[in-house]
C-alpha positions in Angstrom: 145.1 219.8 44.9 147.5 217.7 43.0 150.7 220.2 44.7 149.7 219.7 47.4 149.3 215.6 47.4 152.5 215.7 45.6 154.0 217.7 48.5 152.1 215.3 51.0 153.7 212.1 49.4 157.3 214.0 48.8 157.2 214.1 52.6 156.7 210.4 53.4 153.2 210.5 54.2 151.2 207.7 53.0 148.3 208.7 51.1 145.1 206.5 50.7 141.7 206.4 48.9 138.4 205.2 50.3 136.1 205.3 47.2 132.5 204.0 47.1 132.6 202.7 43.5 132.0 199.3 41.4 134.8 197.1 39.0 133.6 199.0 36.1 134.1 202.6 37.6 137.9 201.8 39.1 139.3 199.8 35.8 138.1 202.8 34.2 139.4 205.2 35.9 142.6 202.6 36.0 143.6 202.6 32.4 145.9 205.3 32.1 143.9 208.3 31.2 143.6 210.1 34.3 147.2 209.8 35.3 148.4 208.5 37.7 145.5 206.8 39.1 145.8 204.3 41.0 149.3 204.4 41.3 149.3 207.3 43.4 148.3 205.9 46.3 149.7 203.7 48.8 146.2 202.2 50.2 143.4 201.7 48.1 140.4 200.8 49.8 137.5 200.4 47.6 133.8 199.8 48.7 132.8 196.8 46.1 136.0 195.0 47.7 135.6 196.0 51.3 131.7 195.1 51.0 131.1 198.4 52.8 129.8 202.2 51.4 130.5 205.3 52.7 129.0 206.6 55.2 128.6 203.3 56.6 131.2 203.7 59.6 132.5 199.8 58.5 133.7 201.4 55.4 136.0 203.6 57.3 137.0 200.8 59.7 138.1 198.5 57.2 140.0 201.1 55.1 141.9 201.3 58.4 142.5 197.7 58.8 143.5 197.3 55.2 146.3 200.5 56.0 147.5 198.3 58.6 146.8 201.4 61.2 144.6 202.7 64.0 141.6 204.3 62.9 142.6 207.6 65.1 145.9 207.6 63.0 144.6 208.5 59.7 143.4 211.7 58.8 140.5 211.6 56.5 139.2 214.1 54.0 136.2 214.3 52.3 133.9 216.8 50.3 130.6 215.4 52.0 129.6 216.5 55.1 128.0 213.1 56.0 131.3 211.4 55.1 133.1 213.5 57.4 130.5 213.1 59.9 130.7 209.4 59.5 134.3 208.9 59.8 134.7 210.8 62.8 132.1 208.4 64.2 134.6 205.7 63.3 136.8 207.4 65.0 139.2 208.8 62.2 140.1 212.5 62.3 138.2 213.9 59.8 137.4 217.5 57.5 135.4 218.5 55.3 137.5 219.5 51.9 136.3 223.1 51.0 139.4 224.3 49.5 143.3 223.2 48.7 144.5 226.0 50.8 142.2 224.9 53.7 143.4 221.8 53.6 147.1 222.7 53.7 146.2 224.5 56.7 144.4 221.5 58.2 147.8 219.3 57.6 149.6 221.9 59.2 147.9 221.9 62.1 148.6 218.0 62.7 152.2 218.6 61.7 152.2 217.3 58.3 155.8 218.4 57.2 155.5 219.3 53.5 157.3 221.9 51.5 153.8 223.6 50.2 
């Protein structure tokens, strides 16, 4: 998964996470011993912030707003099916993560230039 994000961002795609988490769980996952986290991504939308969980379609709504884009204009992916299920409700286009190759294919399909 990490090629292929690395490809994704290489290419000038912005790259977001929508995580239902608490303080605790981020600034842990902050502190520098998971790499690059959060620095690899350009919007971070957190639930304990945004007051909003996933699947609740707000979540996805004000992930959106906080990207500064239309909720049709951001690709979502998730490995729950009611998460996917949810944000296509919100109006976000949205798949299930199965695999990495998968999801190449997926951003393919919506013309995500990448050299993967």
């Amino acid at each position: 998964m990490k090629p292929l994000v690395a490809a994704v961002m290489a290419a000038r795609w912005k790259v977001g996470i929508l995580s239902n988490t608490n303080t605790w769980h981020w600034e842990f996952l902050s502190d520098g011993r998971f790499g690059p986290v959060p620095g690899a991504f350009d919007v971070i939308a957190l639930s304990y912030e945004l007051k909003a969980m996933k699947p609740d379609p707000a979540a996805y709504l004000k992930a959106a707003e906080l990207a500064g884009v239309a909720p049709g204009d951001i690709f979502y992916v998730d490995d729950m099916p009611d998460n996917v299920v949810a944000a296509r409700e919100a109006g976000l286009d949205a798949v299930q993560y199965t695999s990495t190759h998968d999801l190449a294919i997926e951003l393919r399909k919506r013309d995500v230039g990448m050299n993967y």
